[in-house]
Every structure is written in C-alpha cells, then in structure tokens.
N, C-alpha and C positions, 0 to 999 in steps of 0.2 A: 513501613511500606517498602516494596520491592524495587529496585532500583527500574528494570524493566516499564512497571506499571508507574512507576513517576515521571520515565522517562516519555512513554506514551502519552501522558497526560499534557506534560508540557509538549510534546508535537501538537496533541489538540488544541492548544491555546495559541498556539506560535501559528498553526494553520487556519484558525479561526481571525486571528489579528490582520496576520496575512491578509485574508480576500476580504475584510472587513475594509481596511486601508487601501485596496486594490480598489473595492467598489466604490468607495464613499470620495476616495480623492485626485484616482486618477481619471483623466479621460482619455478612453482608447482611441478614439479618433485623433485624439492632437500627437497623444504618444503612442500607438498601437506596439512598438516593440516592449516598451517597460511595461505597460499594462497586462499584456498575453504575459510577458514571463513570469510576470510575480503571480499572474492567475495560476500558472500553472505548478511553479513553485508551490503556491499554498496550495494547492491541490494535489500535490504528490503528500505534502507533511501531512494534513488533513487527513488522506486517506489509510495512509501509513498509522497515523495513533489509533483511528477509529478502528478497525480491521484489526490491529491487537488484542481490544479487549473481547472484540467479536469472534474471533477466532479464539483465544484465554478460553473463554467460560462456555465456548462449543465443543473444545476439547477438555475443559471437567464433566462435561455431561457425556460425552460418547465413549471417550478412551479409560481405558480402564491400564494406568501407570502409576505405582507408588510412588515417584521420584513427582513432585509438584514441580522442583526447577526442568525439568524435562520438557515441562508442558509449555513455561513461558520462556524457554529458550525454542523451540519451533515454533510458538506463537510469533514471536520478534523475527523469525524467519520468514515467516508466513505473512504475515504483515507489510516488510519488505518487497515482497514480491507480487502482493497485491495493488499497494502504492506505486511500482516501475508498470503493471500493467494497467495502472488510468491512469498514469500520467501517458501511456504510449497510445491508450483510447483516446483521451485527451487531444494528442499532437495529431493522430488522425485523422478526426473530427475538425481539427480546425485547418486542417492542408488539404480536406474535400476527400483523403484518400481512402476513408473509412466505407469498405460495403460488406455485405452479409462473408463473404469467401473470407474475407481478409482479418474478418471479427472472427468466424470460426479456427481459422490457422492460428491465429496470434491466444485463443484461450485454449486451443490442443495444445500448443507450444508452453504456455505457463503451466497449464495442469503436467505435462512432459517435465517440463522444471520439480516441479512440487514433487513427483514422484522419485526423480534421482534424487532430490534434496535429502528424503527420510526414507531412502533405502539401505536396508539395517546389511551390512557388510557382512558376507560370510567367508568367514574363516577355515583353511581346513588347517587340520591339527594332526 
C-alpha cells in the first residue's frame, strides 16, 4: 500500500474518532470552546482523507499521465486544499459570516489556488 493512500486512511479514522468522541462526550453548552474546536479539527482531517481518494480515482478516470505517483502526489495536494476550504466554510458558518458573495469569493479563490498549484512551468531554453 502507498504511503499516501495509508496516510489518508488513517486521517479517515483519526477524523471519524474525532467527531465520534466530539458528539458522544462532549457537551457544547457546558464547554462550547473544546467542543466547536475538536468539531472542527475533525472536520478539516475528515475532509482531507475523504477528498484524496475522491480526487485519486477522479484523476484515474479523466487524466490521461503515465507517472501514477503524479497522480497521488496532486491528489494529497488537492486534498489539502479541499479540507482548509471546509474547515473555512465550516468557521463561517458558525461566526454567522457565511452568505452567497462570500461562498462565491472564497471557491473563486480555491479554484485560483488549484490552478497556480498545477501550472506546468514553462521554460525557455
């Protein structure tokens, strides 16, 4: 198994644990600060594992690259950057500051990301 895809896994577990012990043991009322952070904590790890393999096996099907490590090396990018943007819907959402402008700016601004991320450099020679 790939270090990547094991790596992603245990995020999955580690973020599933997370908001399993978030829901089952804390109360947000008595502790609202420990409670919101570890929600949110597992909810970045969470999103982050899940969105690897979702992204992995959307780029075996579309992209047409011989190099596999290619694929789950911008997967695990991609990934990352899907997780900082709902954990930042996330924080949103729970500060009231979330509206349609604000949701439209902040996924122009990740796709903006995504696109500097895997723009192939050119070189003159």
């Amino acid at each position: 198994m790939n270090f990547y895809k094991l790596g992603s896994l245990i995020k999955i577990i580690l973020g599933l644990a997370i908001l399993l012990i978030d829901y089952t043991m804390i109360n947000v009322f008595e502790d609202p600060l420990v409670g919101i952070g570890l929600g949110l904590v597992g909810t970045f790890i969470l999103a982050r594992g899940v969105s690897f393999f979702i992204f992995f096996y959307a780029q075996e099907l579309f992209r047409k690259i011989e190099f596999r490590d290619r694929n789950l090396k911008d997967s695990y990018k991609l990934s990352f950057l899907f997780g900082l943007y709902a954990l930042i819907n996330v924080l949103l959402l729970l500060l009231w500051w979330r509206n349609k402008w604000r949701g439209l700016l902040l996924l122009a601004g990740f796709i903006c990301l995504q696109y500097f991320l895997f723009l192939e450099p050119k070189y003159d020679r």
